[in-house]
FIDOSE-86738 format. One record per residue (C-alpha): residue number from 1; residue in three letters; chain; z, y, x. Coordinates in pm, 1 decimal, decimal comma, padded with zeros to 6 digits, m for minus. Each point is the difference from the previous one (the first is absolute). Example, Ala and Ser with C-alpha at 12.3 -4.5 7.8 and 13.67 -1.06 7.14 Angstrom:
2
SITE num residu chaine        w        v        u
SITE   1    ALA      A  00780,0 m00450,0  01230,0
SITE   2    SER      A m00066,0  00344,0  00137,0
***
This chain:
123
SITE num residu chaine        w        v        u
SITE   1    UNK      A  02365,5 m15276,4  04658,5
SITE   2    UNK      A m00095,3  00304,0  00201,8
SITE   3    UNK      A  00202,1  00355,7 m00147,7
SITE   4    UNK      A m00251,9  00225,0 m00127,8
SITE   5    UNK      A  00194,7  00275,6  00076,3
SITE   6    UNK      A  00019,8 m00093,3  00398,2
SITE   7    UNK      A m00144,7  00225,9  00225,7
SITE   8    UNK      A m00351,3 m00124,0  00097,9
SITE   9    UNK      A m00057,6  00258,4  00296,0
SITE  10    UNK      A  00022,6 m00128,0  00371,0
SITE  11    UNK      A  00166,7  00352,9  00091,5
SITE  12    UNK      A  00329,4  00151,1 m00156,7
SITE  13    UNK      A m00069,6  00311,9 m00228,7
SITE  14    UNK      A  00224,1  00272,0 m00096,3
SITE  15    UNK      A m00010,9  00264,3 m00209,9
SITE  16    UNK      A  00080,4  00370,3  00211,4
SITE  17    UNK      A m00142,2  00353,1 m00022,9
SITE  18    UNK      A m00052,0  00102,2  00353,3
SITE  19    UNK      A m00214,4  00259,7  00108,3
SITE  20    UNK      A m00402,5 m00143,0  00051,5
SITE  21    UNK      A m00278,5  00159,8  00124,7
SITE  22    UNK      A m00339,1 m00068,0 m00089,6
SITE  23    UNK      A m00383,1  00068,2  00115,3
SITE  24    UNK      A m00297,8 m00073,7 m00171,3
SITE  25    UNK      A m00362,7  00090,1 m00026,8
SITE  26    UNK      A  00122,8  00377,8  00181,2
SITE  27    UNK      A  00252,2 m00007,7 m00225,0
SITE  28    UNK      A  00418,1  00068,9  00070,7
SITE  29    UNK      A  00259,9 m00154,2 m00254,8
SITE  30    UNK      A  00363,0  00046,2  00050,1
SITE  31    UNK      A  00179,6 m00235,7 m00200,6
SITE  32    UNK      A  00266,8 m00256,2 m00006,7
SITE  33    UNK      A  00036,1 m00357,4 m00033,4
SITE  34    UNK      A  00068,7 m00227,9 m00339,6
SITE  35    UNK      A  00009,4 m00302,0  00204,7
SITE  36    UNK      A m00026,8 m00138,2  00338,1
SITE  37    UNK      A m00048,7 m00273,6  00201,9
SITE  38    UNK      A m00071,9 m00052,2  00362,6
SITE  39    UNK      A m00418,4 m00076,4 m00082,5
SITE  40    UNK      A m00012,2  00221,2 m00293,0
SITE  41    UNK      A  00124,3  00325,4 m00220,5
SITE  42    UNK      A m00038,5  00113,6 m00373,2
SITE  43    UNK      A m00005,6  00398,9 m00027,2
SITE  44    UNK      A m00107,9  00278,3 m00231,0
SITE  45    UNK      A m00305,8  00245,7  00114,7
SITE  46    UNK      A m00184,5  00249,9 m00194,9
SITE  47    UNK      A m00325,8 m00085,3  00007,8
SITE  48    UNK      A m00192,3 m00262,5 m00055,8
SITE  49    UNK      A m00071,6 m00275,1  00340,1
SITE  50    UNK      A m00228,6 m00278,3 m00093,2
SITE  51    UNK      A  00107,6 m00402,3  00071,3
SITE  52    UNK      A m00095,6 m00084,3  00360,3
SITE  53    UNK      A  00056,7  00393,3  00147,2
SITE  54    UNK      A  00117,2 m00011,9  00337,7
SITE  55    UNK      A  00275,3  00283,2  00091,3
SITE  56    UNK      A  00225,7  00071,1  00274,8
SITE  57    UNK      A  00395,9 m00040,0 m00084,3
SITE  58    UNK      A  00263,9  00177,0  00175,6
SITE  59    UNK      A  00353,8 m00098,0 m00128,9
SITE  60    UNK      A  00347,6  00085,7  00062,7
SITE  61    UNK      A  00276,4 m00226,3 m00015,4
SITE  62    UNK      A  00377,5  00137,0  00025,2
SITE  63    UNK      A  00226,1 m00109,3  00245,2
SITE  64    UNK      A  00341,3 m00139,8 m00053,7
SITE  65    UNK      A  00176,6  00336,2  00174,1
SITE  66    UNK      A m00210,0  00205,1 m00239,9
SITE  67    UNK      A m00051,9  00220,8  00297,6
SITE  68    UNK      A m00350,2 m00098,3  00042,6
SITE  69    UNK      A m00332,0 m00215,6 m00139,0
SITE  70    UNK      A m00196,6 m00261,9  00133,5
SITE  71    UNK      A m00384,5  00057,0 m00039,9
SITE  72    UNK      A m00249,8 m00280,8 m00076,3
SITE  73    UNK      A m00317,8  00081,7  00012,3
SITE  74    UNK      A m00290,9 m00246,2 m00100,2
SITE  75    UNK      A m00327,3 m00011,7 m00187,0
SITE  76    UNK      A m00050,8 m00145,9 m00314,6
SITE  77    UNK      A m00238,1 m00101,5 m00292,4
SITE  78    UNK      A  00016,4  00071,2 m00407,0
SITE  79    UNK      A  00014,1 m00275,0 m00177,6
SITE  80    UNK      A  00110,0  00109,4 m00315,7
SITE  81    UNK      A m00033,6  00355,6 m00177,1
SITE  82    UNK      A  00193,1  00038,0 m00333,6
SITE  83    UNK      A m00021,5  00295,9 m00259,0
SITE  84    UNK      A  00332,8  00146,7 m00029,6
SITE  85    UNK      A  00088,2  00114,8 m00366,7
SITE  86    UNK      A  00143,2  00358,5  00116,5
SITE  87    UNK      A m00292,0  00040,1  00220,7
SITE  88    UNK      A m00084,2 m00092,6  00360,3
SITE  89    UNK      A m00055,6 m00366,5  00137,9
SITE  90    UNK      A  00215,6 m00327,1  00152,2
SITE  91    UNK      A m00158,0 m00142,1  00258,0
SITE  92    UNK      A  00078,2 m00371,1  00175,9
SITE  93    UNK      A m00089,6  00029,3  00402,8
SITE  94    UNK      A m00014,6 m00268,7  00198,8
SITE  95    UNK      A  00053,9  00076,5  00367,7
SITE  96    UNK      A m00291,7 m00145,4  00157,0
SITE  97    UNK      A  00080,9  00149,0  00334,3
SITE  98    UNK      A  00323,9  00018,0  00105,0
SITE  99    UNK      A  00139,9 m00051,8  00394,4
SITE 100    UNK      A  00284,5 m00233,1 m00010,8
SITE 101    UNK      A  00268,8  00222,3  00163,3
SITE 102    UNK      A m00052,0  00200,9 m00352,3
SITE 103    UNK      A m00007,2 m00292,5 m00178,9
SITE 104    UNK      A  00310,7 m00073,9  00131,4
SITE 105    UNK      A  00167,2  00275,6 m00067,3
SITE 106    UNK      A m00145,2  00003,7 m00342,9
SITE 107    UNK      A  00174,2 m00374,0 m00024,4
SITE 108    UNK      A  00347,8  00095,1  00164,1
SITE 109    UNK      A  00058,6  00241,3 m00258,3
SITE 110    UNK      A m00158,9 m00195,8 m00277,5
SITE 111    UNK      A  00241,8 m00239,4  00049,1
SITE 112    UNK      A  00312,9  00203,0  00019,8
SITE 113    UNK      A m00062,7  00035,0 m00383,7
SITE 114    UNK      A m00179,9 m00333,7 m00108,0
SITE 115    UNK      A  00239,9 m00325,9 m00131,6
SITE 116    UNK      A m00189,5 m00228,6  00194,1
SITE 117    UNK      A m00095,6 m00123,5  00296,5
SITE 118    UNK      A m00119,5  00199,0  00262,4
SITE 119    UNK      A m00355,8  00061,1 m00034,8
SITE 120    UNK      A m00263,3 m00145,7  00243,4
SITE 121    UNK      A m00282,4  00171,0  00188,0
SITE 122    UNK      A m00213,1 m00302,7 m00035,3
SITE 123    UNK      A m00253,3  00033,8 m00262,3
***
């Protein structure tokens, strides 16, 4: 019998705050991160983007000297707007377009945090 509390995603997930720019419809959001993964992020903005909104990402990711950041920079799609309680939005992206040198630095440090095997950039 399969655990129902298994992790069903293909790609590790973690949950960090790191600094996440967004653009939509002429719109700038600076935010940060609930959760990501190396095909996807969960974030907070402050007004409303519809399901299936493209937007431009620009991310920074911290190095292990501290001294400087990695930026990943990728497009992405909405999937998923929530209503947040105290006001402003979640929204699920799914990077749609993303070159694989930043997906691979997305992965490396993705995986310095993730109990699992190292994750894949098939699929």
């Amino acid at each position: 019998m399969k655990n129902p509390n298994a992790e069903r995603r293909r790609f590790p997930r973690i949950d960090k705050s790191l600094p996440l720019k967004v653009a939509a419809n002429g719109y700038d959001f600076i935010t940060y991160t609930h959760n990501l993964s190396c095909v996807g992020t969960y974030c907070r903005v402050n007004k409303y983007i519809p399901p299936f909104t493209k937007i431009s990402i620009k991310l920074s990711l911290p190095t292990e000297s501290g001294n400087k950041e990695h930026r990943v920079e990728c497009d992405g799609v909405v999937v998923r707007t929530d209503d947040e309680k105290e006001g402003g939005f979640n929204i699920a992206v799914f990077f749609n377009r993303i070159r694989d040198t930043q997906k691979e630095k997305l992965s490396e440090y993705i995986n310095q945090f993730a109990n699992r095997e190292p994750a894949s950039l098939q699929g």
